[in-house]
Each structure stands twice: as structure tokens, then as C-alpha cells.
N, C-alpha and C positions, 0 to 999 in steps of 0.2 A: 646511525650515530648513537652514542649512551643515552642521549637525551633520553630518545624514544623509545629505547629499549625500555630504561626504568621510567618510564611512564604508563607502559605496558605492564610493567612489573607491579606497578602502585594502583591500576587497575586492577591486576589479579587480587593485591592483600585488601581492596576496599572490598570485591566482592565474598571474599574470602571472609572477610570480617562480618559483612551480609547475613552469611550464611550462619555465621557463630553468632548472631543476634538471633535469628531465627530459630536455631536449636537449644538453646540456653547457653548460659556464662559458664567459664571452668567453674567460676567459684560455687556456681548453683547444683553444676554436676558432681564438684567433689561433696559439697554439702548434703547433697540430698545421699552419695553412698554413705557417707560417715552417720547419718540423724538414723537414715531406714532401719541399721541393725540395732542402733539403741533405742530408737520407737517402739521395733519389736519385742526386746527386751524390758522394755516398760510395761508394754501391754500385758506381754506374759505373766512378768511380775503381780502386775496389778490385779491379775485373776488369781495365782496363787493366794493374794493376799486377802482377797473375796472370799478365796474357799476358806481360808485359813479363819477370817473372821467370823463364817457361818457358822464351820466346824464349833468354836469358842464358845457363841450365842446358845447354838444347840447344845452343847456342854452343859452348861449355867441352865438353861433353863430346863431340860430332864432332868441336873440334879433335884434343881427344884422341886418341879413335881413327884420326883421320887420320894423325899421327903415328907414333902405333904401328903402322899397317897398312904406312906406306913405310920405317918402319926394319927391320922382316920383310921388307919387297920385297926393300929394298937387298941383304939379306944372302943370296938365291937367287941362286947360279951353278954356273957347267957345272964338273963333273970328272971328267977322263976318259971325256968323254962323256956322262955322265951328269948331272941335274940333282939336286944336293944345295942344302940350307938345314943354317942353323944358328939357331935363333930366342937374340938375345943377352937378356940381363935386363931392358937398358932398355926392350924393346918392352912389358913387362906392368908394370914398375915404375911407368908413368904411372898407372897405375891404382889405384893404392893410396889406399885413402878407410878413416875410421872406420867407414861403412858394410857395410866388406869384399864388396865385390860380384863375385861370380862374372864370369871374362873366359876369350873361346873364340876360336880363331881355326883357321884353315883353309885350307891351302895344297896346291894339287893345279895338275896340269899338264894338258897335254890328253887329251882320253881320259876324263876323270874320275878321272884317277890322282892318289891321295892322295900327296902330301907329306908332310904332317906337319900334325897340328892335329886335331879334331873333326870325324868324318865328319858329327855329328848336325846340326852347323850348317848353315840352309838356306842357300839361295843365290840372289836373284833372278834373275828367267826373262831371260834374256840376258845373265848377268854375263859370257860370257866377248868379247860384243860393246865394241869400243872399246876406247878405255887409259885414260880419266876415273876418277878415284873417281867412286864411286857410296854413299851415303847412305840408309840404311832401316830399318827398322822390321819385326819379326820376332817368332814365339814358338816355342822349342825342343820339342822331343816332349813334354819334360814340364809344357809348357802355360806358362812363365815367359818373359815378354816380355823380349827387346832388343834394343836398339838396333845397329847394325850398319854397315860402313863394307866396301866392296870395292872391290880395285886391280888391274887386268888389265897385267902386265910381260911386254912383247915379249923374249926371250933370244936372242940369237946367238951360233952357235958353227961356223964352218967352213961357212959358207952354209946351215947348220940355224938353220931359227926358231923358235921355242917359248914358248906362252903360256904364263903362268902366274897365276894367280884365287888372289889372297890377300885371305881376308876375316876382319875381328876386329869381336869383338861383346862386347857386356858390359849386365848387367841393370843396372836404372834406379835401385837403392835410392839413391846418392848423388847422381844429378840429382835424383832426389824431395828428398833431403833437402837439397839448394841450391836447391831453386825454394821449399822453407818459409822458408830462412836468410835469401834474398834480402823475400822477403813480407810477413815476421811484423814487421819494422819500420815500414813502411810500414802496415800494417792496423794494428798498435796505434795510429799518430800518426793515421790518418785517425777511427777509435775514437773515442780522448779528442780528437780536435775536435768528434765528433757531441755528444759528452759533454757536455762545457766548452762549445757554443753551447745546448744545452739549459737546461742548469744557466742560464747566464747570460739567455738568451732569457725563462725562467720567473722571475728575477730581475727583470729589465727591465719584463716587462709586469706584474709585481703592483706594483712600484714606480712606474709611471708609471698604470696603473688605480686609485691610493690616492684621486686627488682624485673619481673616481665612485663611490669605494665611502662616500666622505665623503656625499657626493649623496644615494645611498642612503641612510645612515645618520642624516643631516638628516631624512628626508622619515619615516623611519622613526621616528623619535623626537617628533615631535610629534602632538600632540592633534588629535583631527577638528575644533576652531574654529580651528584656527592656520592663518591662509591667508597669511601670512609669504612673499614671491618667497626662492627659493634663490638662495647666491650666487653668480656667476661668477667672482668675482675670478681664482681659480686653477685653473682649467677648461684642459683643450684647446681651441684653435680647433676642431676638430673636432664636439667634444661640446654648445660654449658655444648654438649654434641649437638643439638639441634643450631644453635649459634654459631659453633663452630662450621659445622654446614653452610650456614648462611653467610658467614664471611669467607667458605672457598668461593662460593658462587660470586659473590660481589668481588674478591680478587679476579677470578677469572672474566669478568664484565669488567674489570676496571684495567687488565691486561688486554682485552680486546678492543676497548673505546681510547685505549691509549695508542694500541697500533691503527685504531682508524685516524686518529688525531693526525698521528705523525707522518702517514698518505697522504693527508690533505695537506700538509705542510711541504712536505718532500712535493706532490707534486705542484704546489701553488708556486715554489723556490723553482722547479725547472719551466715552468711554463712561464713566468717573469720575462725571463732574457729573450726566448723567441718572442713572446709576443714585443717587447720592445724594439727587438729586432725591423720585426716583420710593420709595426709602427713607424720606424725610421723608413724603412724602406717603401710605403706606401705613404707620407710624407714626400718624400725623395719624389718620388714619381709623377704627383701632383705638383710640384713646382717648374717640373719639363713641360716647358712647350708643347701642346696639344691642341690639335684642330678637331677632335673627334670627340663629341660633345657626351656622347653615350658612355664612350670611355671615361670622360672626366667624370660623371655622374657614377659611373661604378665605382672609381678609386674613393669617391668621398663617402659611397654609403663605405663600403670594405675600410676608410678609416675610424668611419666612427663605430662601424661595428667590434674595431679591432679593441678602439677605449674603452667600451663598455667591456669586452673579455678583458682587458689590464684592471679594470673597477671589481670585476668580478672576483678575479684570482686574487687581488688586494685582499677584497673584503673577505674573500674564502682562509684566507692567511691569516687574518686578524681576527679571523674566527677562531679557528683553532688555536693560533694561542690564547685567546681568550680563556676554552675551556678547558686549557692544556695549565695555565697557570695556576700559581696555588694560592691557598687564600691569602690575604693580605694579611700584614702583622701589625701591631701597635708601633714597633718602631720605622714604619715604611711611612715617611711624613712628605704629603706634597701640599705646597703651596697655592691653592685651588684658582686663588683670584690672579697671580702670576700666569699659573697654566691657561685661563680664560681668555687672559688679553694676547698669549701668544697665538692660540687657536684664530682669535678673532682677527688678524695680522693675517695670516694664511688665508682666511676664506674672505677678506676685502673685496679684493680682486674678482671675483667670484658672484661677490654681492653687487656690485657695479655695473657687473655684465648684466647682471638681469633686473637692474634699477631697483632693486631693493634697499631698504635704510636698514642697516645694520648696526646697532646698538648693544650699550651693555649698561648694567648698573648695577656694579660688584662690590661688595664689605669689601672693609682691609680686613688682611690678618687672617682672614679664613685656611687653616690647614688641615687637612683630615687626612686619614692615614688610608694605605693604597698604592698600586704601581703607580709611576708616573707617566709610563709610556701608554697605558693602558685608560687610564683618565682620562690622558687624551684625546685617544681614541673617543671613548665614550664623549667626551665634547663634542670634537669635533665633526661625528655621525649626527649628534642632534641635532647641529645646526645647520650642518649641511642638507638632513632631511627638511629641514625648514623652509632653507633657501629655493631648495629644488621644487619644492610646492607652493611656495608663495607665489603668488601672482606678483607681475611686474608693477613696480608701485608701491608692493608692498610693505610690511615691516616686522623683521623681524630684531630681538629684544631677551638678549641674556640677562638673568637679577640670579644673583645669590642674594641669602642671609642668613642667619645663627637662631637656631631654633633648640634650645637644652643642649643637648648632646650630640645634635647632628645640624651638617650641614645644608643646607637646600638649594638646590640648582636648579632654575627656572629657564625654557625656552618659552618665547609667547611670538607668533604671530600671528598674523590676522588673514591666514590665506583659507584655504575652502574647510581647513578643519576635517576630520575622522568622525562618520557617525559612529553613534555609541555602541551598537551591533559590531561593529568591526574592530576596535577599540583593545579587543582582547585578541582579533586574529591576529593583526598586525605585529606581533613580536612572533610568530610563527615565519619559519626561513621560508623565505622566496615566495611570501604575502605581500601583494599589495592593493593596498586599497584603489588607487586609481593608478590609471592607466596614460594620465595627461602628462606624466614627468618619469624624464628617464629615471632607473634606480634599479635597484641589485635585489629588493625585497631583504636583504641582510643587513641593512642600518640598523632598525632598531632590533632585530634581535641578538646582534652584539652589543649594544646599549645595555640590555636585558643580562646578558651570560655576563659583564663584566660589572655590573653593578652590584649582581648577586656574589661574583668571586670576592668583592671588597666590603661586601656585608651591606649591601645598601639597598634598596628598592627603588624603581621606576614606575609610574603611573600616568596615564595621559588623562586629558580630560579637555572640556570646554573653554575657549578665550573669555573676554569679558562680553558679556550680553550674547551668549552663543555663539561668537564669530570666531571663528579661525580655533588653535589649538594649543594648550598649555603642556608640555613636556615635563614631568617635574620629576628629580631624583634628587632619592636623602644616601648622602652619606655618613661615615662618622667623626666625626672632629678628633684630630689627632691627640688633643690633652686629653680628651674623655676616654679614649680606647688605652692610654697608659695609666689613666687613674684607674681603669676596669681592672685593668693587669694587676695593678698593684694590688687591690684590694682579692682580687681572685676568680672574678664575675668571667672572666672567659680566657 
């Protein structure tokens, strides 16, 4: 049957969904390819930006020093033969940062003869080669790195020549803290753009994944007979073939649960007349005159095995159309409390035979919308299931009433009741719970298929003080399902 087929089917897409738990979300996977190449390009960026601001820092701070190393040059000349310096303010003045960074400089002539300045300052190996500045990178005895700049100044004085090796140097605190200055603007805007495409990116795709979460949520909410095609209207082109897929499959599932349907129907329609037949005719035979006690005893089982197959084929027929019919509409209006007292008229007789008290306590005016013939049905299985189980003596006790928008149909008797375990098998075809009363196992699960065809639920549950068993079905009140209409709710 379709049933079980798409129960099978909604087995596959739970596990199926398992497993897309398990691996991550689309939206995670599209997210993470969209973030990865622009994280990359962040990062990248952000190094360029590094070099770019070092490059800067180091700029600014050898001009510096260059400056300050030839405004010390300028100011070594000869007196009196001798070579003196004066080192003036402006040559250290450049250097003045919030940082306060330690500045050394170092003036010697040839020979290795001090000037004036830090003996401790090194000197690279050739500085007194050439008259270029020269530009380097140093760390003092006490292990603190600087930066450094030397100037080799030719002197003349009276056909005397004389070098002289003026080098200034200064630790990096304030270039460190201008390659941050320069940086920290640049990495926060490159930041909140990672940010702000995230943010908007995880916007984007839960907003535009809303019409498959719908998909989902479609396929998810309906009942294993609803083979209903999903709709495309507002699908991605992307998505819309995979859809399309899934509504030939459910065509082709809803063409084959349709030709199983109408088997069962075809053959419940020919098997009717013989078994009635064959009913008459073993009727027939039992009311002949017979001395042969074994034989009487055969014709009676072979009768009543024959009404149980007439119960069968019934119920097999009422099946099918059951789940053969289409959903109810707003304008299909039955008179519920009418249709109850006619049921109850039919199964009297019925109720009598097995001393049961058969009762009702019906609202006026209750109509909810629905087949008629079908209703019936549905009635008349529940209380039949009732009677069939209630012990002799018992009582069984129809109540409707108006609950908002639907209406509620109550069985109550007081016979052995449904443990709670079993509760949920019992609408499972050809379940039964006990074994003490004849039955088809198909009463309540056409209760079940016709209550969901008419949009209504059934639930069983405990009598009063745990005795016997409450059958209860909601369905929808005829005014409520055309004011729905009207307004557009379904």
C-alpha cells in the first residue's frame, strides 16, 4: 500500500537529514566556501599592509638619521690643526618621539681616534671605505637593537686629508610604534569587512534558502497518503529540476497506490456477491433437516467464518475508498449530531444482543465539514469497536461538543480498555490488541485514514479512573472551515 511505502520513504529523508546534521548545514558549507577566499584575501592583504607600514616607518626614520648624521658631519673642522666637533641640538632634536627612545652617535677620525660620541657604538666592517652614507642594522653590548646610519667626511686642511666616520643610531621603539599607527587602521577596516560580509553573506543565504526550507517543511508536514506534487512556483532555477524529480517520483507512487487502491476495490466489489451467495446458501442448508450432528457443527463454523470474510471484504472496501477519497472541502457540510443518532439506530440491535447500555449525549447544531458517507463510517467503526469489546453489562456512551473551531466526538466505555503500549499499534491494519472479540483489526485504522482525509485527528486514551477506553476525534466545524476559506488560511 502507499502508506508504507512513504513511510519508508520519510524514513529515508529522516535519515537522510541525520546525516546532513552530521556533515554540516548547506548554509554552513556554502558559507564557509564564500568567507575562506575572502579570509584569504584579508590575510594577504593585511601582510601587504604590514610591509607597507614597515617599509614607511623605515623611510621616516633613516631620513631621520640621515639628517642628523650630516648635520654632525657639517659641524667637524680643523683648529689649529687639530680636528674639533661641536655636536649642535638640532642634530638629537629630530629624534624626539613620545616613545623617548635612546639615540648614540660616534665620531672618530683615523686611527680609531674618538671624537666625541659612544665608543660602545658598533661600526660596520668597512665604514671608513667610501664617503656614501651607509644604512644598518645593529645591537649595542647591552643586547638592544638599532638602527644606524654612517658618513665617512673627507677634511682638508694645508694638503692634510682626514677621514672622519660619523655614525648615529637610535633604538626602534618609535618606528615600532608608527608601523602600529600606520596598521591598526587599515586591519580594523579590512576586520569589519570580514565581519560585515559574514554577517551579510549568513543573511543572504538563509534568506534566499527560505523557499527550500518551505520544501522541506511541505514534505515534512504531510501524512504518508498525501502524494500531492510540491510546488515550484517560487523555487530557484537551480533547485526547480531536483523538485521536478521528486514530483515524477511521487506521480509515479501516487499512480501505483492508486492502481493498488482500485484492486482492492475491484476485488472487494466481486468477492461481495459470492460471498453473499455462498452466505445464502449455507444459511440454506442449516435450516434442512439434519440428523448428523458433525455436519450441523461444520455449516455453523463455515457460516460464521463466511461473515467474518463479508466483515472483511467490507471493511477492505471501506478502506480503500477511504484512502481513495479526496480531501474534504469547506463547502461539504454534515450534520454530525443527525449522522450520530442514525448510527446509533443501526447498532441498537447489536447493542441488546450483548446487554450493553448504549447511550448518547449529543450538542444540537454541530456541523463540520466532511463526506457524509464517510463520517459515518468513521462513527459507526467506533462504536462498533466499542460494543465488540465491552463486556456484557457494559456501557457504552457517545458525547459530542464545540471546542473553538472543531468539533469533538467522544466514545467512552468501561470495558477492558487498551494498554498504553499498544495504543499507538492499534491503528496499524490487521492489529489487534486482544484476541477475546471477533474483529477485522481494520476498524480503527479506517477511523484513522478517514479522519486525516477530513483534516481531523483521532486519539485514544484512558476511561475515567483508568477503566475501559476514551476514543476521541476532532473534527472541523463547518462555519470555521468557510470563514478559513474566506479569509485564505487554507
Amino acid at each position: 500500500m502507499d502508506a508504507g511505502r512513504a513511510a519508508r520513504c520519510a524514513g529515508l529523508l529522516r535519515q537522510e537529514e541525520r546525516r546532513i546534521v552530521f556533515s554540516g548545514s548547506l548554509r554552513g558549507r556554502l558559507l564557509w566556501w564564500l568567507l575562506l577566499p575572502l579570509a584569504a584575501f584579508v590575510s594577504i592583504s593585511g601582510m601587504i599592509s604590514f610591509r607597507n607600514a614597515q617599509t614607511t616607518a623605515d623611510l621616516v626614520q633613516d631620513n631621520a638619521l640621515l639628517s642628523s648624521m650630516r648635520i654632525i658631519g657639517e659641524d667637524v673642522d680643523w683648529d689649529n690643526g687639530n680636528i674639533v666637533i661641536q655636536i649642535p641640538p638640532a642634530a638629537l632634536e629630530l629624534f624626539e618621539s613620545p616613545e623617548q627612545d635612546s639615540v648614540f652617535y660616534r665620531v672618530e677620525a683615523s686611527g680609531h681616534r674618538l671624537l666625541a660620541g659612544t665608543p660602545d657604538l658598533p661600526l660596520p666592517p668597512g665604514a671608513g671605505a667610501g664617503v656614501g652614507p651607509r644604512l644598518y642594522a645593529t645591537h649595542l653590548d647591552d643586547g638592544r637593537a638599532v638602527r644606524a646610519a654612517t658618513y665617512v667626511r673627507q677634511l682638508y686642511d694645508s694638503g692634510r686629508t682626514e677621514e672622519v666616520v660619523v655614525a648615529v643610531a637610535k633604538t626602534e621603539g618609535s618606528r615600532d610604534a608608527m608601523v602600529w599607527r600606520l596598521l591598526r587602521p587599515q586591519l580594523f577596516g579590512e576586520v569589519l569587512t570580514l565581519v560585515l560580509a559574514m554577517v551579510f553573506v549568513y543573511l543572504g543565504l538563509t534568506f534566499e534558502l527560505r523557499p527550500l526550507m518551505k520544501v522541506k517543511d511541505d514534505v515534512e508536514d504531510r501524512n504518508p497518503s498525501q502524494l500531492e506534487p510540491i510546488r515550484v512556483a517560487r523555487l530557484h532555477v537551480e533547485l526547480r529540476p531536483i523538485v521536478e524529480a521528486i514530483n515524477q517520483c511521487i506521480a509515479r507512487m501516487r499512480q501505483q497506490a492508486t492502481a493498488q487502491r482500485q484492486f482492492i476495490s475491484d476485488a472487494a466489489h466481486q468477492l461481495r456477491t459470492p460471498l453473499t451467495l455462498l452466505d445464502a446458501q449455507i444459511q440454506f442448508a442449516r435450516q434442512r433437516e439434519n440428523r448428523d450432528a458433525r455436519l450441523a457443527e461444520a455449516l455453523a463454523g463455515m457460516h460464521k467464518s463466511s461473515r467474518k470474510m463479508t466483515t472483511l471484504t467490507n471493511k477492505l472496501l471501506l478502506l480503500a475508498q477511504a484512502e481513495s477519497a479526496a480531501p474534504s472541502k469547506e463547502h461539504e457540510r454534515v450534520d454530525l449530531s443527525a449522522l450520530i443518532a442514525g448510527v446509533l439506530e443501526e447498532l441498537i440491535a447489536f447493542a441488546q444482543s450483548r446487554e450493553i447500555d448504549l447511550g448518547a449525549e449529543l450538542e444540537d447544531g454541530l456541523q463540520v465539514t466532511g463526506d457524509e458517507a464517510l463520517t459515518a463510517a468513521l462513527v459507526t467503526n467506533l462504536v462498533d469497536n466499542a460494543l465488540r469489546y465491552t463486556q456484557a453489562g457494559g456501557r457504552v456512551t457517545v458525547q459530542t461538543q464545540r471546542s473553538n473551531d472543531m468539533a469533538i466526538v467522544r466514545v467512552v466505555d468501561n470495558g477492558p480498555g487498551i494498554k498504553a503500549e499498544a495504543r499507538a499499534r492499534v491503528f496499524e491494519r490487521f492489529y489487534r490488541a486482544s484476541n477475546h472479540a471477533d474483529g477485522t483489526g481494520l476498524g480503527l485504522p479506517i477511523v484513522r485514514e478517514i479522519a486525516h482525509r477530513q483534516g481531523g485527528t483521532v486519539t485514544l486514551g484512558p476511561g475515567e479512573d483508568g477503566v475501559g477506553l476514551v476514543a476521541t476525534v476532532e473534527m472541523r466545524l463547518w462555519a470555521a472551515a468557510v470563514r478559513n476559506a474566506a479569509r485564505g488560511d487554507i
